[in-house]
ZAMARGU-4260 file (C-alpha; in steps of 0.2 Angstrom, whole numbers, plus 5000, padded with zeros to 4 digits):
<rodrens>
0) 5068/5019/5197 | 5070/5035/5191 | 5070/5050/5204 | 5060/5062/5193 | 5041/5063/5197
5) 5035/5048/5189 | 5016/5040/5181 | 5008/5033/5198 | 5000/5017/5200 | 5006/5000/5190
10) 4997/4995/5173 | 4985/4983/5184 | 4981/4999/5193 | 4975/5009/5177 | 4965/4993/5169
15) 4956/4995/5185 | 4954/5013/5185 | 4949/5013/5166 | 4933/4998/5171 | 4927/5008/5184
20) 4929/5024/5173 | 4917/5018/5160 | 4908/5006/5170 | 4914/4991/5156 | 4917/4975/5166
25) 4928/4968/5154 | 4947/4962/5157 | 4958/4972/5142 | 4969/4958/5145 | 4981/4963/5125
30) 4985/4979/5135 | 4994/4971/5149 | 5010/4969/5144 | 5013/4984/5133 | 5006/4993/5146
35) 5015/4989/5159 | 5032/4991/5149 | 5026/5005/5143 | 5024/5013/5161 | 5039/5006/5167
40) 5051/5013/5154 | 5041/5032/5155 | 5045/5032/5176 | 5063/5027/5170 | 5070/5038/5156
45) 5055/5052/5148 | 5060/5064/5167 | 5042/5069/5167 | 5039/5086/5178 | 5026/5084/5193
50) 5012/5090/5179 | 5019/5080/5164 | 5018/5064/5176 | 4999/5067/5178 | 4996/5071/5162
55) 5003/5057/5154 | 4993/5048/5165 | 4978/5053/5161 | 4983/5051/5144 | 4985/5034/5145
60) 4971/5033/5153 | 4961/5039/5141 | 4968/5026/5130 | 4962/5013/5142 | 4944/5019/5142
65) 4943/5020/5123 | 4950/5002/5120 | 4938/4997/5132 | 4922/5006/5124 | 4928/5001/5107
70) 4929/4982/5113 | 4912/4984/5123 | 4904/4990/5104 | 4912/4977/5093 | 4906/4962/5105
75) 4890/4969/5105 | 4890/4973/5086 | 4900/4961/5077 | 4896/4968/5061 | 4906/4982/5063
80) 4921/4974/5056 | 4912/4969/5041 | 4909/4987/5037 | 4920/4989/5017 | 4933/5004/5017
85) 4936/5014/5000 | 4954/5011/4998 | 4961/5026/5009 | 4975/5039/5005 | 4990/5038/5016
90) 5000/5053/5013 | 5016/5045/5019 | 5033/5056/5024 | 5046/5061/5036 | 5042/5076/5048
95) 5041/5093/5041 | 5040/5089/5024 | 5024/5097/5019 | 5015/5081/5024 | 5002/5091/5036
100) 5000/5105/5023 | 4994/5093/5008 | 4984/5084/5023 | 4977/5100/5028 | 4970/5105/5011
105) 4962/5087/5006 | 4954/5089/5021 | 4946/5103/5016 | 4943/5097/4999 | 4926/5090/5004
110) 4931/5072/4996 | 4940/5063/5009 | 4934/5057/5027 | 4947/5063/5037 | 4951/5063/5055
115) 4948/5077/5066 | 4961/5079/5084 | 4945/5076/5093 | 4941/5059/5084 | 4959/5052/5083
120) 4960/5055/5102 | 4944/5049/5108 | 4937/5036/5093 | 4925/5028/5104 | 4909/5028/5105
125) 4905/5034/5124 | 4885/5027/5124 | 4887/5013/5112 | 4874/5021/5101 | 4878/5027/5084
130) 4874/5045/5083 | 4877/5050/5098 | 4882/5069/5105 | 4902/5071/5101 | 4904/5088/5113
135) 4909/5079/5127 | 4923/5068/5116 | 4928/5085/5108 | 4927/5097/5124 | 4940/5085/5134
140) 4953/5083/5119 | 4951/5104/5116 | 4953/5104/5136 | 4970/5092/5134 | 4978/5104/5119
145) 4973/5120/5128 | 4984/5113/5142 | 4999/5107/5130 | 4999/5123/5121 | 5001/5132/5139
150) 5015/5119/5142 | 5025/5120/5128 | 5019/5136/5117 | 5030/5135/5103 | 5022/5119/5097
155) 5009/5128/5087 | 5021/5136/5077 | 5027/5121/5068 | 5012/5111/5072 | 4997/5118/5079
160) 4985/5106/5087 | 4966/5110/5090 | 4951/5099/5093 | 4943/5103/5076 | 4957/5102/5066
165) 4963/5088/5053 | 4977/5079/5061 | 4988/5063/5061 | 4980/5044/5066 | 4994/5042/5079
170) 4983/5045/5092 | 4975/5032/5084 | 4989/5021/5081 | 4992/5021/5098 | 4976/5016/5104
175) 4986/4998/5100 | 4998/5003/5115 | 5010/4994/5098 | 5016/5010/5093 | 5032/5019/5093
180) 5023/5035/5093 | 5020/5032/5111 | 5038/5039/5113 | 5036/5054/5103 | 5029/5065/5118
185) 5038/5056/5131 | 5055/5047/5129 | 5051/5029/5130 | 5069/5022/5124 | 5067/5004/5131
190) 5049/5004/5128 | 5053/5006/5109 | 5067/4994/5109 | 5053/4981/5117 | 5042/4986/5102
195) 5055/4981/5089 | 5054/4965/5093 | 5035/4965/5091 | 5022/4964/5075 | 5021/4980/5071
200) 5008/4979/5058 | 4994/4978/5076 | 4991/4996/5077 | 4988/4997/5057 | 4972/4982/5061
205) 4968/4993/5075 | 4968/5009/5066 | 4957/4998/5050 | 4946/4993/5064 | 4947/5011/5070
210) 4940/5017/5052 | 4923/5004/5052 | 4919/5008/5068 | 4920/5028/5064 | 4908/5025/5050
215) 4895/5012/5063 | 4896/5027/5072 | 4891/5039/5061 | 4906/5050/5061 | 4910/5046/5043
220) 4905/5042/5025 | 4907/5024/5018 | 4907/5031/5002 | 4923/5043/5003 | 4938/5036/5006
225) 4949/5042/5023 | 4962/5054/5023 | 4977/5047/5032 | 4993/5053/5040 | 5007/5049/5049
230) 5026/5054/5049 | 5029/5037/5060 | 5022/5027/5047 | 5035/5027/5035 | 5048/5013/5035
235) 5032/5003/5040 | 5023/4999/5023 | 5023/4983/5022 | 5013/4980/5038 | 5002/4994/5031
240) 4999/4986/5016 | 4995/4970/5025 | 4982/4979/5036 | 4975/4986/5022 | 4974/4971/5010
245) 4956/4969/5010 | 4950/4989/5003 | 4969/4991/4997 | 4978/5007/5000 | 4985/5022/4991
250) 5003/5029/4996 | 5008/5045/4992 | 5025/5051/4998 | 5031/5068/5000 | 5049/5073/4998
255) 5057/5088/5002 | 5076/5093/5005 | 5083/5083/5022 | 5092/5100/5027 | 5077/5108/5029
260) 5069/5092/5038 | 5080/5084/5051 | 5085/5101/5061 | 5064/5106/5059 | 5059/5090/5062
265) 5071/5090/5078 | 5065/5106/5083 | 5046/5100/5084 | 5053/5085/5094 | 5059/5094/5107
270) 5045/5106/5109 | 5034/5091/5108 | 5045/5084/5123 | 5046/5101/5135 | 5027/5099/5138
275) 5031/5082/5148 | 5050/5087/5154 | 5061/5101/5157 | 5073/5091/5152 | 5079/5092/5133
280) 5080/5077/5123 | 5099/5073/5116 | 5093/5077/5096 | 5112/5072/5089 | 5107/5056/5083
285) 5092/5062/5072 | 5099/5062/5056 | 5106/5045/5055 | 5090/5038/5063 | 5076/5048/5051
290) 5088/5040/5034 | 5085/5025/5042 | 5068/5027/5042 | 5069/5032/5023 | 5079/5020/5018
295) 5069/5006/5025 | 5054/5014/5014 | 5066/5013/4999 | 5071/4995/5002 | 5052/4991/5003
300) 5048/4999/4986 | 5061/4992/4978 | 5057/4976/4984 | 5038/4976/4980 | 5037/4986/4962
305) 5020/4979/4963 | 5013/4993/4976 | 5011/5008/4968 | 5016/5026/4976 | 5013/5044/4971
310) 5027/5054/4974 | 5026/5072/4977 | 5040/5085/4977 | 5037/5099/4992 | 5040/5112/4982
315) 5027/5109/4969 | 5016/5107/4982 | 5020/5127/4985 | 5020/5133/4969 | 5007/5121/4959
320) 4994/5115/4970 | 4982/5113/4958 | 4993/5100/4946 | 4996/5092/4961 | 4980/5090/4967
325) 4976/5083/4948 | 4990/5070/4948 | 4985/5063/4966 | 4966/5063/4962 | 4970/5052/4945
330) 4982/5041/4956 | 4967/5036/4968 | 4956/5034/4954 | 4946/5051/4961 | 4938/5064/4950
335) 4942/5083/4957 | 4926/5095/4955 | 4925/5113/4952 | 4921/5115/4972 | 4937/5105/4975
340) 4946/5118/4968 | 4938/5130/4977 | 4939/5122/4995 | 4958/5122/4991 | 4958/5140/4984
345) 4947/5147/5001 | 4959/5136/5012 | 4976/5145/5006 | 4969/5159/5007 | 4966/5158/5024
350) 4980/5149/5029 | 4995/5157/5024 | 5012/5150/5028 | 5018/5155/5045 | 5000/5160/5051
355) 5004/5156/5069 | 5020/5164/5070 | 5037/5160/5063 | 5047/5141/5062 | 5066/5144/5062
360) 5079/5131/5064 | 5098/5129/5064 | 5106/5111/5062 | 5118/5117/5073 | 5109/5120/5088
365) 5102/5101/5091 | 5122/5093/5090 | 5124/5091/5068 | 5129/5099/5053 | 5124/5099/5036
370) 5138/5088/5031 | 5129/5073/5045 | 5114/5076/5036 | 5120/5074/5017 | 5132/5059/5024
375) 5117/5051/5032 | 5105/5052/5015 | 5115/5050/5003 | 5108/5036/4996 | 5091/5045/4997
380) 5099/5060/4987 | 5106/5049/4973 | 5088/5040/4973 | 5078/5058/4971 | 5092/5062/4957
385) 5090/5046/4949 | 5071/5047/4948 | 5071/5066/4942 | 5058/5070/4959 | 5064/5084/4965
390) 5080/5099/4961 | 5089/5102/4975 | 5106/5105/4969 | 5117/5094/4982
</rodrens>
């Protein structure tokens, strides 16, 4: 056992703690396992401070008490998973390519269901009544990233996290307790090694399931489809595509120039981190792990010409919004209208680049050079030249 402050109480403990919680007598007996190697390799290897050992915690408890609401309504209202989805829009990516940007301004197209922090953190239903008062479920998630952006202030200059705003289905994805994302706040190394071994494709049904229920609930509109997005879901398509087979699924993918990705992207992970530990997370080996993660992406189109994706260069995204917002639109069989083009206008304009203060980043400083990065994606650069997506003079 690890001699830094470490989660207290065993994965029987939390169950326990999450029944009496919400006053749900039912035995989550799928989140055992996880759980309890979940738990055992954060005490071991994340080095938690004593408040990053609570909070994470509590974290996990709160995944606890929303599994068991969500399991509470779906016994009691079978239906729910009968519900048809409109074929979603995954905007699918490595970090810090532009990914939350695009995200950001569908969201505010008016079109799209899309997931607020609130609602990815705390999807379940606390009465079991559709309709029901959210400022509870939005007052305790503003509460938990008021207290990360104290413990690690940075963040919201690369990624700023607020209750209201869109934000990634991670939170919902791990929901599952199936989800490497579980690692990205906390190192989980033997956790993630557990989970390799595992179907992945469970926390892409529980994230589906996740969707109907949102709509039973109230909290959004079966006739648009939702706006999805997660950096951790890219060498995962085809369990993606499995979950999804039913209301089918459009992938769009952004692609922006690796030396501007891996040291930002490795930046944001350590930040991420410093909420949980004082300790920094050795960062050397991100180049050759995010190719890995692109290139099993690759190998998955490449193997299946049959699923279509939109691919979308970040710099256009920059400089031609609104031709890109017309070429996604036609891809997922959408039709744009004059507000749309509004929304998008009104949300640049009051969101410019940088608005919460400046992102720098150096490869240098996380334990790689440029040389690693263009070593590590070289087939990735040869594929972008090949396919004419993007100019970036490697």
């Amino acid at each position: 056992m690890s001699a830094w402050p470490s989660i207290h109480g065993s994965a029987e403990d939390l169950l326990k703690e999450a029944r009496r919680s919400t006053g749900i007598d039912m035995i989550d007996f799928e989140a055992e396992v996880p759980l309890s190697i979940l738990i055992d390799s954060y005490n071991r290897q994340a080095r938690f401070t004593e408040a990053g050992a609570v909070m994470k915690r509590n974290y996990l408890l709160r995944i606890l008490k929303n599994r068991l609401r969500m399991q509470r309504d779906l016994a009691a209202h079978p239906g729910i998973l009968d519900i048809e989805l409109r074929p979603p829009l995954l905007i699918n990516a490595l970090a810090r390519t532009g990914s939350t940007k695009m995200q950001k301004t569908l969201a505010a197209t008016g079109d799209f269901n899309y997931l607020p922090y609130w609602m990815c953190m705390n999807s379940a239903s606390e009465t079991g009544v559709p309709n029901e008062s959210t400022v509870n479920r939005i007052a305790e998630v503003q509460q938990y990233s008021d207290w990360f952006n104290d413990a690690s202030p940075e963040v919201r200059f690369g990624h700023d996290m607020s209750a209201l705003e869109p934000e990634e289905e991670a939170y919902i994805l791990m929901q599952s307790l199936y989800a490497a994302t579980l690692a990205g706040f906390a190192t989980a190394t033997d956790y993630v090694d557990w989970l390799s071994t595992q179907d992945q494709g469970c926390q892409y049904r529980y994230l589906r399931d996740t969707l109907k229920y949102l709509i039973w609930q109230g909290l959004a509109d079966p006739n648009k489809p939702f706006l999805l997005k997660c950096v951790a879901n890219l060498g995962l398509e085809a369990e993606i595509v499995n979950a999804f087979s039913e209301s089918g699924i459009h992938i769009a993918m952004m692609h922006r120039d690796p030396l501007s990705v891996v040291p930002s992207a490795s930046r944001l992970g350590l930040l991420f981190r410093r909420a949980y530990s004082a300790v920094d997370t050795d960062m050397s080996g991100r180049p050759g792990r995010m190719a890995g993660q692109m290139m099993r992406s690759l190998r998955y189109r490449q193997g299946h010409p049959e699923t279509p994706f939109y691919d979308i260069s970040y710099a256009k995204v920059r400089s031609e919004l609104p031709s890109v917002i017309d070429g996604l639109y036609a891809f997922c069989g959408l039709v744009p209208s004059e507000q749309t083009y509004v929304n998008v206008a009104r949300w640049e304009a009051d969101n410019p680049k940088n608005k919460q203060g400046a992102w720098s980043y150096a490869a240098e400083a996380f334990g790689f050079n440029n040389h690693d990065i263009r070593r590590e994606f070289a087939d990735y650069y040869a594929w972008i030249e090949a396919e004419g997506i993007c100019e970036w003079g490697n």
